[in-house]
C-alpha positions as CSV (number, residue, x, y, z in Angstrom):
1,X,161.2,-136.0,-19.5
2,X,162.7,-135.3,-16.7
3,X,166.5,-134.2,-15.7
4,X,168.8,-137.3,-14.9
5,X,170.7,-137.8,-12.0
6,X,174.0,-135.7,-12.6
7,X,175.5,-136.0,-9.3
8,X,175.3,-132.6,-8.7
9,X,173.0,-129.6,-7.3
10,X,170.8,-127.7,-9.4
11,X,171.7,-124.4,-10.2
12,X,168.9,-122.1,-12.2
13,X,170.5,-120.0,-15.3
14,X,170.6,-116.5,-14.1
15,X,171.9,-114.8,-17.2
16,X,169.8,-113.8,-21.0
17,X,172.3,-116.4,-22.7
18,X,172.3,-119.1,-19.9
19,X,168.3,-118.8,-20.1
20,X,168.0,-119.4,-23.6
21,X,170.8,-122.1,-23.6
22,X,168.7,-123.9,-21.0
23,X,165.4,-123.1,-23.3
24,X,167.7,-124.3,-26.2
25,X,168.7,-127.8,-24.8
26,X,165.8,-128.3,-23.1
27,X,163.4,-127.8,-26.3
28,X,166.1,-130.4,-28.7
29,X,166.5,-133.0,-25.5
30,X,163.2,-132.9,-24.0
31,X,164.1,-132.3,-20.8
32,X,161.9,-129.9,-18.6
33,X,164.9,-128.3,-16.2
34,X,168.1,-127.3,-17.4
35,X,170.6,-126.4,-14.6
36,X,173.8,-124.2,-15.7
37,X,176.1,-127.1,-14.2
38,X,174.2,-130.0,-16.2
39,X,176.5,-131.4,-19.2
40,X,174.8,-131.5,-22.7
41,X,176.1,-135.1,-23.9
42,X,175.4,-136.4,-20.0
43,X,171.9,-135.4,-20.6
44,X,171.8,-137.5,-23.9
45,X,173.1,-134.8,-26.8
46,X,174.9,-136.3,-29.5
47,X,176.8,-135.0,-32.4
48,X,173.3,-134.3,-34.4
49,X,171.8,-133.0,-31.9
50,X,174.7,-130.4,-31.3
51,X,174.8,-128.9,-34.8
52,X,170.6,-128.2,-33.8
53,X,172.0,-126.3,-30.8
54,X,174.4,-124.4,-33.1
55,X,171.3,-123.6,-35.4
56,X,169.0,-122.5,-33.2
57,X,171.6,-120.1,-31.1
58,X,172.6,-118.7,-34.7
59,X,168.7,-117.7,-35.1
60,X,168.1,-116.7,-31.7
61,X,171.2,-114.8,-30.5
62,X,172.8,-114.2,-34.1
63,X,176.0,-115.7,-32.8
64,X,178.2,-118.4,-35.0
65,X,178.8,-121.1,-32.1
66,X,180.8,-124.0,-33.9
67,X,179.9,-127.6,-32.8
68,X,183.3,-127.5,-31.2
69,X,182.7,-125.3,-29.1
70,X,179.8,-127.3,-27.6
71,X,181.9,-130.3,-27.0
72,X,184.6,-128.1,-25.4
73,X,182.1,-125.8,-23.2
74,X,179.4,-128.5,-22.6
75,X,177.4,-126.5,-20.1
76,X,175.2,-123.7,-19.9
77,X,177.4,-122.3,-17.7
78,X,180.7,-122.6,-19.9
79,X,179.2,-122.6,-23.2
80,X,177.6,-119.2,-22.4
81,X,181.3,-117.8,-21.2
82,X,182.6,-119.0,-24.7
83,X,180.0,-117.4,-26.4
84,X,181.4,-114.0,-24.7
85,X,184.1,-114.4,-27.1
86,X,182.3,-115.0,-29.8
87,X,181.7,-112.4,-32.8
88,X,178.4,-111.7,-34.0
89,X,177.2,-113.6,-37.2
90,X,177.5,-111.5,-40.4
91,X,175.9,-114.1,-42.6
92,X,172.6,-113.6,-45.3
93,X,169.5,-114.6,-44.1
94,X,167.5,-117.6,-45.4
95,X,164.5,-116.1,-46.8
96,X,162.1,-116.7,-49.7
97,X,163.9,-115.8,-52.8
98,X,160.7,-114.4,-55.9
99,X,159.2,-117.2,-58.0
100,X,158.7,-114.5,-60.9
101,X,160.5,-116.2,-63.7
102,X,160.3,-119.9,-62.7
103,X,162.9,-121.3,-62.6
104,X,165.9,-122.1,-60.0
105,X,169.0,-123.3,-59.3
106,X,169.4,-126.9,-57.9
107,X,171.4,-127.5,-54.6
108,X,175.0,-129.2,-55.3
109,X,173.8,-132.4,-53.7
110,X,171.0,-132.1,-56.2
111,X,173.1,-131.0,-58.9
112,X,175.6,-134.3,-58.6
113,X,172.3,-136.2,-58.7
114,X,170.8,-134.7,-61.5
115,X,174.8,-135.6,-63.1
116,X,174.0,-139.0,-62.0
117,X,171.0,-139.5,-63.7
118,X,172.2,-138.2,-66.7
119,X,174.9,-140.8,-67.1
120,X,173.0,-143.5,-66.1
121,X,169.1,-143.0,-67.1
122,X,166.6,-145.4,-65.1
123,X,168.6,-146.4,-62.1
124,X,167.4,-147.3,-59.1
125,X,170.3,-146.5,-57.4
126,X,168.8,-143.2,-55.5
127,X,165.4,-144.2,-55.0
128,X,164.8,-144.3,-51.0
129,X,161.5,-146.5,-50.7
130,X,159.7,-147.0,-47.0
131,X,157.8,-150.1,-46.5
132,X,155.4,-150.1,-43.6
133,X,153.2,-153.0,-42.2
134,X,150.1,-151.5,-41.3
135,X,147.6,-153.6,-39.3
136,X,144.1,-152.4,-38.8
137,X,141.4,-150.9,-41.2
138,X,142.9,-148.4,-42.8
139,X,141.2,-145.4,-44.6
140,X,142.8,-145.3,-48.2
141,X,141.1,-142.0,-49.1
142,X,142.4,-140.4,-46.3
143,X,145.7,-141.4,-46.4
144,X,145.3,-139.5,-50.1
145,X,144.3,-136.6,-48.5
146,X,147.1,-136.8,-46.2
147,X,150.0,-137.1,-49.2
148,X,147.5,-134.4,-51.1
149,X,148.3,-132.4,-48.4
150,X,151.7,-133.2,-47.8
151,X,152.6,-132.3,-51.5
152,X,151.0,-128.8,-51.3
153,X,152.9,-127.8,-48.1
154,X,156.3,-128.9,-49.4
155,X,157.0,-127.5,-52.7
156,X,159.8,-130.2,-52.9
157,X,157.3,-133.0,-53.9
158,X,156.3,-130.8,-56.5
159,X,159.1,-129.7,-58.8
160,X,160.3,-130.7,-62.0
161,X,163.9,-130.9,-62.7
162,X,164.8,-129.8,-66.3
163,X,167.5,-129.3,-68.5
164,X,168.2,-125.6,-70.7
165,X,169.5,-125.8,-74.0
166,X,172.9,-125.4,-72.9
167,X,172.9,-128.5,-71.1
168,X,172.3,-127.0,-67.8
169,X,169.6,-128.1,-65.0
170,X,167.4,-125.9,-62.7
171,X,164.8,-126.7,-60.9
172,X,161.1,-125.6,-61.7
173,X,157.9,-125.8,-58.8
174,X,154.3,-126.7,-60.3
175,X,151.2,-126.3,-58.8
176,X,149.6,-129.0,-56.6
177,X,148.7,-132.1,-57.3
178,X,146.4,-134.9,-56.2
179,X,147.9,-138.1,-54.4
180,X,146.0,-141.2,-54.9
181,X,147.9,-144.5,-53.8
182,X,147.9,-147.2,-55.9
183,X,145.9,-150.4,-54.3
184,X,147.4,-153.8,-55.1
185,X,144.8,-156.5,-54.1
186,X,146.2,-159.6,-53.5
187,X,143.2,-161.2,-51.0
188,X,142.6,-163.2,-53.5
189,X,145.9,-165.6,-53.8
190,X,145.3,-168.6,-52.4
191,X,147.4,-169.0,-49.1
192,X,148.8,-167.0,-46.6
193,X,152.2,-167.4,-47.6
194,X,151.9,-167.0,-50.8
195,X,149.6,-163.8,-50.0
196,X,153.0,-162.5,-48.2
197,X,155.6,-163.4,-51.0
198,X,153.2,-161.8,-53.5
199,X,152.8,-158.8,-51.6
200,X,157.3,-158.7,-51.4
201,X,157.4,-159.1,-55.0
202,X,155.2,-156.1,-55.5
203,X,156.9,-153.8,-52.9
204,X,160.4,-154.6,-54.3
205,X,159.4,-153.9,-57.9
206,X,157.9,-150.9,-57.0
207,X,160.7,-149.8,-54.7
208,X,162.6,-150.1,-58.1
209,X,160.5,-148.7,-60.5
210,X,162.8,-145.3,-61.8
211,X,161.5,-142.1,-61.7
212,X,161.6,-139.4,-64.3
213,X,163.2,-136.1,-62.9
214,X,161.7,-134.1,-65.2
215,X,158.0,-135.0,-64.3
216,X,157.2,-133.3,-61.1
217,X,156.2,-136.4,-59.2
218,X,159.2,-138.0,-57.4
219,X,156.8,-139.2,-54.4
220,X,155.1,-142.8,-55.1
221,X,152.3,-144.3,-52.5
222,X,151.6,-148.3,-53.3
223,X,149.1,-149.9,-51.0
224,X,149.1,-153.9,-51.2
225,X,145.8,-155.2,-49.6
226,X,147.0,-158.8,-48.1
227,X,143.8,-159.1,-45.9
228,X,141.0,-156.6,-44.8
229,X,142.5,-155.3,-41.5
230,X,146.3,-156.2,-42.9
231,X,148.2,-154.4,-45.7
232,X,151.6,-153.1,-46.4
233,X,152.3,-149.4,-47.2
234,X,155.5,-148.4,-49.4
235,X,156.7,-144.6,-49.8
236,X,159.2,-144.3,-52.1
237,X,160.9,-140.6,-53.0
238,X,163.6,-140.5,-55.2
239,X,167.0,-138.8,-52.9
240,X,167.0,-136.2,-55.2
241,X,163.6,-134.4,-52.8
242,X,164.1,-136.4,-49.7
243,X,167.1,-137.3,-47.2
244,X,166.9,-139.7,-43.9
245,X,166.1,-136.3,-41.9
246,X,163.0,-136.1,-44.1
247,X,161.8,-138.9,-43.4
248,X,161.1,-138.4,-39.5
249,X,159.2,-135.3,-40.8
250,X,157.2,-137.1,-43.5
251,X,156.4,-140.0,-40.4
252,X,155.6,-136.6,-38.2
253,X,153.4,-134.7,-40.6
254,X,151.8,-138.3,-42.5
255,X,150.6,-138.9,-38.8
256,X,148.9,-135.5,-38.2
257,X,147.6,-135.0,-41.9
258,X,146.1,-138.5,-41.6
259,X,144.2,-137.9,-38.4
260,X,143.2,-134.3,-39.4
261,X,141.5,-136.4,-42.6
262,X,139.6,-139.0,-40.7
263,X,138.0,-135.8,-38.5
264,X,137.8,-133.8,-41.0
265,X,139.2,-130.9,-39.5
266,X,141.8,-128.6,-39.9
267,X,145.3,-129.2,-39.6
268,X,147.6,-128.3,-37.2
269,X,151.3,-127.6,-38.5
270,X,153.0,-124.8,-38.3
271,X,154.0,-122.5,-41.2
272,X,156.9,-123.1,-43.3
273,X,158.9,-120.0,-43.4
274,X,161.0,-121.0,-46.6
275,X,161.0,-123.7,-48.9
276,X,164.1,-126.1,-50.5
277,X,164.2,-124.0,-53.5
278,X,165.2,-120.8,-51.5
279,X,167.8,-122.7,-49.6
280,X,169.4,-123.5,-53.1
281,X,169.7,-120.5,-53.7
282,X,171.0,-119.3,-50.9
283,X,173.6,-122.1,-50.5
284,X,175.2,-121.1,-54.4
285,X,175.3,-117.3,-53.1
286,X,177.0,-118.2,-49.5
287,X,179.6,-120.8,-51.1
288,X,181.7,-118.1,-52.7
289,X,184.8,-116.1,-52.3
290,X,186.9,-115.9,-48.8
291,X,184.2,-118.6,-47.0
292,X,184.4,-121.2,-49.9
293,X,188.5,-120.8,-50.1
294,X,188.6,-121.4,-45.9
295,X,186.5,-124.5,-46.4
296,X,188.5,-126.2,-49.4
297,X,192.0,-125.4,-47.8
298,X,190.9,-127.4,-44.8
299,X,189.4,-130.4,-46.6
300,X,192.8,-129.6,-48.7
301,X,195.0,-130.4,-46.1
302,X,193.0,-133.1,-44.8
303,X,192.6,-135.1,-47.7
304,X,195.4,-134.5,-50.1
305,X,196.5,-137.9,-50.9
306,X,194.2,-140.2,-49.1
307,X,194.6,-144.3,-50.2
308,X,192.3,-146.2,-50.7
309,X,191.1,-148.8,-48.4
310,X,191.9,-152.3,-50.0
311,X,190.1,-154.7,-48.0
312,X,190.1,-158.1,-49.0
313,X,187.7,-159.4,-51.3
314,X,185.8,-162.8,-52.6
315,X,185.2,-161.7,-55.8
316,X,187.3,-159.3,-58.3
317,X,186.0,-156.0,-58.8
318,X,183.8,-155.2,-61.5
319,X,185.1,-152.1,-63.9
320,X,182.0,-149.9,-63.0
321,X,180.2,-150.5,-59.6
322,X,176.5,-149.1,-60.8
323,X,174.1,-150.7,-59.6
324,X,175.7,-153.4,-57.6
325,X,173.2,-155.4,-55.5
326,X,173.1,-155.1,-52.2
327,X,172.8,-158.1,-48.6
328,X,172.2,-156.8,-45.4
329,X,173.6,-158.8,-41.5
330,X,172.9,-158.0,-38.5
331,X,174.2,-158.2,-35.2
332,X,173.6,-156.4,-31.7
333,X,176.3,-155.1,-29.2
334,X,174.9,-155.9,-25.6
335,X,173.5,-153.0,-23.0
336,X,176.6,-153.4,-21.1
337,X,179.2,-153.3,-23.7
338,X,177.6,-150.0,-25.3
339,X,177.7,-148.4,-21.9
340,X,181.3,-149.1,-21.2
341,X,181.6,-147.6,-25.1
342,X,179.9,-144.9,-23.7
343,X,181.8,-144.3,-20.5
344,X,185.3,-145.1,-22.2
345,X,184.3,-142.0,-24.3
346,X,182.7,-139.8,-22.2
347,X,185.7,-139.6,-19.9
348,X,187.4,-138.3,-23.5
349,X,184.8,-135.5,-24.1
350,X,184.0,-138.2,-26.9
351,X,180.4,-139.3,-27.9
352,X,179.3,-142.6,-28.4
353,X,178.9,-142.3,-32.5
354,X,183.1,-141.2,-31.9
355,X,183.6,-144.6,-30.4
356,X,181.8,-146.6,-32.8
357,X,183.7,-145.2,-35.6
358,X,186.8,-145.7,-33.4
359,X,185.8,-149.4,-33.7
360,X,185.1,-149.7,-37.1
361,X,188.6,-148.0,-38.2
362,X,190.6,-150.2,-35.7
363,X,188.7,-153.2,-37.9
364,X,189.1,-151.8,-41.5
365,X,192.6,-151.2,-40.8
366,X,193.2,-155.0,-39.7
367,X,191.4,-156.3,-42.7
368,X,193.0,-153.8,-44.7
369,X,196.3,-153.6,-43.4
370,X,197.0,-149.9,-43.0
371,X,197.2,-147.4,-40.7
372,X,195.4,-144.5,-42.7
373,X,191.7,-144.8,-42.8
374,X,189.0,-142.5,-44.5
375,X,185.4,-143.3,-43.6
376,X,182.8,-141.2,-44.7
377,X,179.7,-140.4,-42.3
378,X,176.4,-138.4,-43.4
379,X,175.4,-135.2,-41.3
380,X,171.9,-133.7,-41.6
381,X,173.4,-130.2,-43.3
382,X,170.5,-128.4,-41.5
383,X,172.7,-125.8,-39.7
384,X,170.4,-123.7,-40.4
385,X,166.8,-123.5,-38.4
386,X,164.8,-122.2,-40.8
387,X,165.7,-125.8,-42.6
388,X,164.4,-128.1,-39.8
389,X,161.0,-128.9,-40.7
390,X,161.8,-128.4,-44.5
391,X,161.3,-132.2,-46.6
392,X,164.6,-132.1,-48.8
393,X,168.1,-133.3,-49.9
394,X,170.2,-131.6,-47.3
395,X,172.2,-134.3,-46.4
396,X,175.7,-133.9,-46.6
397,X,178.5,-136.1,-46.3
398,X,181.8,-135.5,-44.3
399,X,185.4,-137.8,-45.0
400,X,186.5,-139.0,-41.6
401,X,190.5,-139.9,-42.0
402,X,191.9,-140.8,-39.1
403,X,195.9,-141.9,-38.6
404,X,195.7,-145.4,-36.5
405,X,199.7,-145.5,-36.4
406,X,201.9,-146.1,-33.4
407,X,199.6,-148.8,-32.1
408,X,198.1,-146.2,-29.0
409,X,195.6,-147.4,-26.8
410,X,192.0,-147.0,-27.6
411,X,190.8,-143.8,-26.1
412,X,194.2,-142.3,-27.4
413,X,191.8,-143.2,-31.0
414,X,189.1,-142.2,-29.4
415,X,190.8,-138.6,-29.2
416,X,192.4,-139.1,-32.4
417,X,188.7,-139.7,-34.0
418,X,187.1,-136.9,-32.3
419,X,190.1,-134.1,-32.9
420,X,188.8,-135.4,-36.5
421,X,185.0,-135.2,-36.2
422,X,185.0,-132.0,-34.9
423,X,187.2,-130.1,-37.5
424,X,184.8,-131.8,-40.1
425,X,181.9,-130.6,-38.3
426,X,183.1,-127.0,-38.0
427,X,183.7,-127.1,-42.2
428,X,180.8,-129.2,-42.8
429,X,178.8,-126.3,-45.1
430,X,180.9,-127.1,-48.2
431,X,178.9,-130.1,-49.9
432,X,180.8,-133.3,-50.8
433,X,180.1,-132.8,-54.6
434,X,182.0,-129.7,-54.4
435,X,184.7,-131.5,-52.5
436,X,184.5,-134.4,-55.1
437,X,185.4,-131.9,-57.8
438,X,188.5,-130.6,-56.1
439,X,190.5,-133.7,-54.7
440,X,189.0,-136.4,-57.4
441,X,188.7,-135.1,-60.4
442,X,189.4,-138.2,-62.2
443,X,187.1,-141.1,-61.2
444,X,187.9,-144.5,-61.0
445,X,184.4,-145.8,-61.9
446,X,184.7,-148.8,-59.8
447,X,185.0,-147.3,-56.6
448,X,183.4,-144.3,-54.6
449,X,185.4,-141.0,-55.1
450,X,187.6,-140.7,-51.3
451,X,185.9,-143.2,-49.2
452,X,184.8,-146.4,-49.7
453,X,183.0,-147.3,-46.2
454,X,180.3,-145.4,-44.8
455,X,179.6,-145.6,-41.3
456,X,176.0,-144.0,-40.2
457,X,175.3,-143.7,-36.5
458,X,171.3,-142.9,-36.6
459,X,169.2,-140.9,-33.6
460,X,165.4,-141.1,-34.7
461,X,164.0,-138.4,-32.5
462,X,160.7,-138.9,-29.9
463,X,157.6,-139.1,-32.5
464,X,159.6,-139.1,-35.5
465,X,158.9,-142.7,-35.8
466,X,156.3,-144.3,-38.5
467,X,153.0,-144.3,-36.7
468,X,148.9,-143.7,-37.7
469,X,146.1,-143.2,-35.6
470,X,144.4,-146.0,-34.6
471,X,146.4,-148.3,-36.8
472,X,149.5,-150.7,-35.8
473,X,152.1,-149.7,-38.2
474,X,155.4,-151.6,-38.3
475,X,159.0,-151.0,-40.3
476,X,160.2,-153.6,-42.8
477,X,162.6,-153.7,-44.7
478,X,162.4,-153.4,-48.8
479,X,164.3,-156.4,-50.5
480,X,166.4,-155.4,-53.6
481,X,168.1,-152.1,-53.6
482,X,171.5,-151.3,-54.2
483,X,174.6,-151.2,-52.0
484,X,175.9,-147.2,-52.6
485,X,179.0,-148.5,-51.0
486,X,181.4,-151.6,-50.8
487,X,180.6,-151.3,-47.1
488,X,178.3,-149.9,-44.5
489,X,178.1,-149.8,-41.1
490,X,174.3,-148.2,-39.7
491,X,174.2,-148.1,-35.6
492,X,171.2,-147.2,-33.8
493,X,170.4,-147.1,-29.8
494,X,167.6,-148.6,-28.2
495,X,167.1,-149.8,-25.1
496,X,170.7,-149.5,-24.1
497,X,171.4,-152.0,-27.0
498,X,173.1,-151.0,-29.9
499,X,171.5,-152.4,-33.0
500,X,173.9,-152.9,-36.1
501,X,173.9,-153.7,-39.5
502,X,176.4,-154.6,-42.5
503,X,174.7,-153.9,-45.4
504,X,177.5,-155.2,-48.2
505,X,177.9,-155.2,-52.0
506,X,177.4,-158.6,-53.0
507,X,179.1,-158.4,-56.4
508,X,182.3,-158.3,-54.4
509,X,181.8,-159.8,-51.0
510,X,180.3,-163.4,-49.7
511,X,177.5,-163.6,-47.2
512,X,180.3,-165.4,-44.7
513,X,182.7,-162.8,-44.7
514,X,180.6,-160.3,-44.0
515,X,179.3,-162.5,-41.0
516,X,182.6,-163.2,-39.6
517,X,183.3,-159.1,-39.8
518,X,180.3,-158.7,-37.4
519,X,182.0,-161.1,-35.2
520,X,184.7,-159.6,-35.0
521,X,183.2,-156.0,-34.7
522,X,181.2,-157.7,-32.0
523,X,184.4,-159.1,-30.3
524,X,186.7,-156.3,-30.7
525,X,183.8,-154.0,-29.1
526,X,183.7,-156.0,-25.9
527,X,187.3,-156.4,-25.8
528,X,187.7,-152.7,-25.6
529,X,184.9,-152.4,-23.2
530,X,187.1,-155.2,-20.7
531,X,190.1,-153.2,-21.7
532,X,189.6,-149.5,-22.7
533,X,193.1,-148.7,-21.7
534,X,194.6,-151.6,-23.4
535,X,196.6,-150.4,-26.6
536,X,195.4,-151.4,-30.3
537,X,197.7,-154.4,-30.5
538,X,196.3,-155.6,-27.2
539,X,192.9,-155.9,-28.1
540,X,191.2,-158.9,-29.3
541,X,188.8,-159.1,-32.0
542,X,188.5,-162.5,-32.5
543,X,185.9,-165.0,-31.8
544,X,186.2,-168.0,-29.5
545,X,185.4,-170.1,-32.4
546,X,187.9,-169.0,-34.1
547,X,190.3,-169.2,-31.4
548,X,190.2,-172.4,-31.0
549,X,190.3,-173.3,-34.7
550,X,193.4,-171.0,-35.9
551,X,195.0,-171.7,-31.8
552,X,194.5,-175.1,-31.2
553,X,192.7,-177.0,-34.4
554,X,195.0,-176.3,-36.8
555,X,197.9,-176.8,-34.4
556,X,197.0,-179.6,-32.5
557,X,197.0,-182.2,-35.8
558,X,199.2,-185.8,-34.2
559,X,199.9,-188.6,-36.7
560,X,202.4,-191.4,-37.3
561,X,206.2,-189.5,-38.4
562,X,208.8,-192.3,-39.5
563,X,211.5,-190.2,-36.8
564,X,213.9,-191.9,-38.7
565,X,213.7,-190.3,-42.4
566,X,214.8,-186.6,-43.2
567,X,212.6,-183.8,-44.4
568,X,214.0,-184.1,-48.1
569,X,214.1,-187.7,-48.0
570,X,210.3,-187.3,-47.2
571,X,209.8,-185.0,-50.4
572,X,211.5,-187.1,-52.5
573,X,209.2,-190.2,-51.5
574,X,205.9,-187.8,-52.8
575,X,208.0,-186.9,-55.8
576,X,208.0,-191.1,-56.6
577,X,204.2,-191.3,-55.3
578,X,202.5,-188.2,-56.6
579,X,204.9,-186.0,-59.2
580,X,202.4,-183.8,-60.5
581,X,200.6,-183.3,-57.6
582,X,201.1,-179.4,-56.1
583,X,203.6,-179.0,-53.3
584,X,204.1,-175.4,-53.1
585,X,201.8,-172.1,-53.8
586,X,203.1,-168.8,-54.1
587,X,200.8,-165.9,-55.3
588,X,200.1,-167.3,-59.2
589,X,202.8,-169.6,-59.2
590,X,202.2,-173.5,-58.2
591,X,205.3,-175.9,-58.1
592,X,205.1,-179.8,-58.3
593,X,206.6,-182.3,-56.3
594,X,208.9,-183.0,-59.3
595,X,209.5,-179.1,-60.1
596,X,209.7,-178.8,-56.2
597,X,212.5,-181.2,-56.1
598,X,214.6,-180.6,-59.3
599,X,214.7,-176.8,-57.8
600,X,216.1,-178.2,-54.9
601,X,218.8,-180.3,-56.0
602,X,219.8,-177.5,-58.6
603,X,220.0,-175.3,-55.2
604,X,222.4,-178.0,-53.6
């Protein structure tokens, strides 16, 4: 790529750190030239993209520079001023830690999903399945060879999580193993259609289909034959080895392994310089004394008392919310309303994933009526380099609370939500489960511990999409899996667009609702982009359907009055006409016409 238009002249960096800034940005954006003056988010950086730029610095210069720091300093120029000030890392290094005795500690992500699957034995709760459509003649023993492959370079695939005699788990890596996918041949069903609704029922069972975490093989290739040149592919890992980041590596390295298979030759990766198992270590030696008390007093005083977020319901809760089924809707937010999100937020120092979340709090607070409003957003938890390339559960999750009171105008929120986002990002390293632990120790079962919403803003990098070589390979979706949350919100660019989706528990939410929330996500979103000054209560987030139903419809009933006969006189006509019919509802209470009426007369 090359450097947009930024309205201004190029100026070359001239010193060591504005060289390897400009090196820096330009190897995570892609970009060719990287002028001191040019502005990291104008150039297409985002939030995930930032923390890279954090990790790489830390590797390359051995200085800490927090993601805030990137949002305040934005250009080579500034950031490498900041970095002036900046002390020099005194932090361990990630290295290999010795195999000798076999055994090794799990992450805490790992660790609360090892807890998990304990409680609950079989569910299908963390399984993360990818369905592919793959059209052409593919080569099922060298896709083998690919996974074969794939497993021996990422220990990950390979270990075995056990459980001591004292009840507690660690984590053990075996040797190799061979990866042979599992053909399901369904040429010969009789129709087209039903060749297609077969081939769903397979993938969704087998997207199901639990894992044992003690067995060393928590990756699963099914390959459903639907027609010679036409098949679908499903991946599943169980989230205990793999996280959404490792998923654009797995596309990455599946591609190149797959290739290197068909010509026989060798393969070009480059070494791994640790594996997951050494940064599990490393993360339960770093989380201790001064470093772990700094990040819990901050989360502390952030989220000391947050409410839960009541939003209204079709269905009553269910006592435990395992394995609640999951629906899905989706809706798009035009080209031009995403770039006036964009703009409204740039001219904040904002990023477009701060002014999506803006809008999803501004609607969760309507529904919900209340002005405090935690959401919880997933971050890669690679701020490290060394982890980059690494297939693992890094993921960590961050609690976004954000205070919508006063009624300011939008990019007042806007500031609000990123003042927010970027504490969370500078005390991202201690993991939720940890977190969990301190503010929530008792657990309502039917409801996620601190949040209740997730929003996930998603940046697939160039070539980290599912592709083969010589092969048409298409994402679909995997019916049947469970909704982690009573809500989601998942936003992706492309093409200017903004493609969205609800997914929704279903146990406690109708397919309508859920709809009508789109809408009004939709609405609201191009109200703000007409309005971005305009002030909360200004801004309109309903549809023009609805409008004219609550506006005019259900106000603009005419009918026959008798203009002669009072109000009570026109009661106590139904009371002779209809006495036991219901006149008046009030929470669980329902009055009569006759009840209605002997109330009233024992009032006068």
């Amino acid at each position: 790529h090359h450097r947009p238009d930024l309205n201004h002249t190029y100026t070359a960096p001239r010193t060591t750190t504005e060289r390897t800034l400009a090196s820096v940005w330009g190897d995570i954006l892609g970009i060719t030239t990287i002028g001191i003056h040019d502005n990291f988010f104008a150039l297409g950086g985002h939030s995930l993209l930032a923390t890279q730029v954090t990790s790489r610095l830390r590797q390359q210069l051995g200085i800490d520079v927090p993601v805030r720091t990137l949002f305040t300093s934005p250009t080579p120029a500034t950031l490498a001023a900041a970095m002036r000030e900046l002390a020099t890392a005194d932090e361990a290094p990630l290295v290999p830690v010795d195999r000798a005795d076999g055994s090794l500690p799990l992450s805490f992500a790992q660790q609360r999903l090892w807890f998990l699957d304990q409680l609950t034995p079989g569910s299908a709760e963390y399984l993360v399945p990818f369905g592919l459509h793959v059209r052409g003649e593919l080569n099922a023993g060298a896709l083998g060879t690919a996974f074969t492959a794939l497993v021996a370079r990422h220990e990950i695939l390979r270990t075995r999580f056990v459980t001591d005699d004292s009840g507690r788990p660690s984590q053990i890596v075996e040797a190799p193993w061979s990866v042979t996918p599992v053909v399901h041949d369904v040429r010969a069903v009789a129709t087209p259609a039903d060749r297609e609704r077969t081939a769903q029922e397979i993938m969704g069972a087998e997207a199901r289909r639990p894992f044992e975490l003690d067995g060393g093989r928590l990756l699963r290739v099914d390959l459903v034959r639907v027609a010679e040149d036409d098949q679908y592919l499903l991946v599943t890992l169980h989230h205990i080895v793999s996280d959404g980041w490792s998923s654009g590596i797995l596309a990455r390295e599946l591609r190149e392994l797959y290739a290197a298979a068909l010509a026989e030759r060798e393969v070009s990766l480059p070494e791994l310089p640790v594996q997951y198992a050494d940064f599990a270590v490393w993360q339960r030696d770093r989380l201790t004394g001064e470093f772990l008390d700094e990040q819990l007093t901050y989360w502390r005083e952030r989220l000391t008392g947050v409410p839960v977020l009541e939003l209204p319901t079709d269905h009553v809760r269910p006592p435990e919310r395992e394995g609640a089924a999951g629906d899905t809707v989706h809706f798009t937010l035009p080209a031009e309303v995403a770039e006036q999100l964009r703009s409204t937020a740039g001219r904040q120092g904002a990023s477009l994933f701060m002014a999506l979340l803006s809008l999803f709090q501004v609607v969760l607070a309507r529904y919900g009526r209340q002005d405090d409003i935690a959401v919880g957003t997933p971050i890669a938890g690679r701020n490290r380099a060394e982890t980059e390339d690494l297939i693992g559960f890094f993921v960590n999750t961050l609690v976004m609370r954000t205070d919508l009171s006063g009624d300011p105008t939008f990019a007042e929120l806007i500031n609000r939500v990123k003042d927010t986002a970027l504490g969370a990002y500078d005390h991202q390293d201690l993991p939720f489960e940890r977190l969990v632990d301190e503010l929530a120790p008792n657990r309502d079962l039917s409801r996620n511990p601190l949040f209740q919403t997730l929003f996930v803003f998603q940046n697939t990098p160039d070539g980290d999409t599912w592709s083969l070589p010589g092969l048409d390979v298409e994402q679909v979706g995997v019916g049947g899996q469970d909704a982690k949350f009573d809500l989601q919100l998942t936003a992706a660019e492309s093409g200017g667009e903004v493609l969205a989706a609800l997914e929704y528990r279903t146990d406690l939410f109708d397919r309508a609702r859920i709809e009508r929330m789109a809408g009004h996500l939709s609405t609201l979103a191009a109200s703000v982009a007409a309005t971005p000054d305009a002030h909360l209560s200004e801004l309109n987030m309903l549809t023009v359907r609805e409008r004219q139903e609550i506006l005019v419809d259900w106000n603009g009933k005419t009918g026959p009055y008798p203009d002669t006969a009072t109000i009570h006189q026109l009661i106590e006509d139904r009371v002779t006409t209809d006495p036991d019919n219901v006149a008046l509802t009030h929470g669980n209470e329902q009055w009569t016409y006759t009840q209605l009426n002997n109330r009233a007369n024992q009032l006068a």
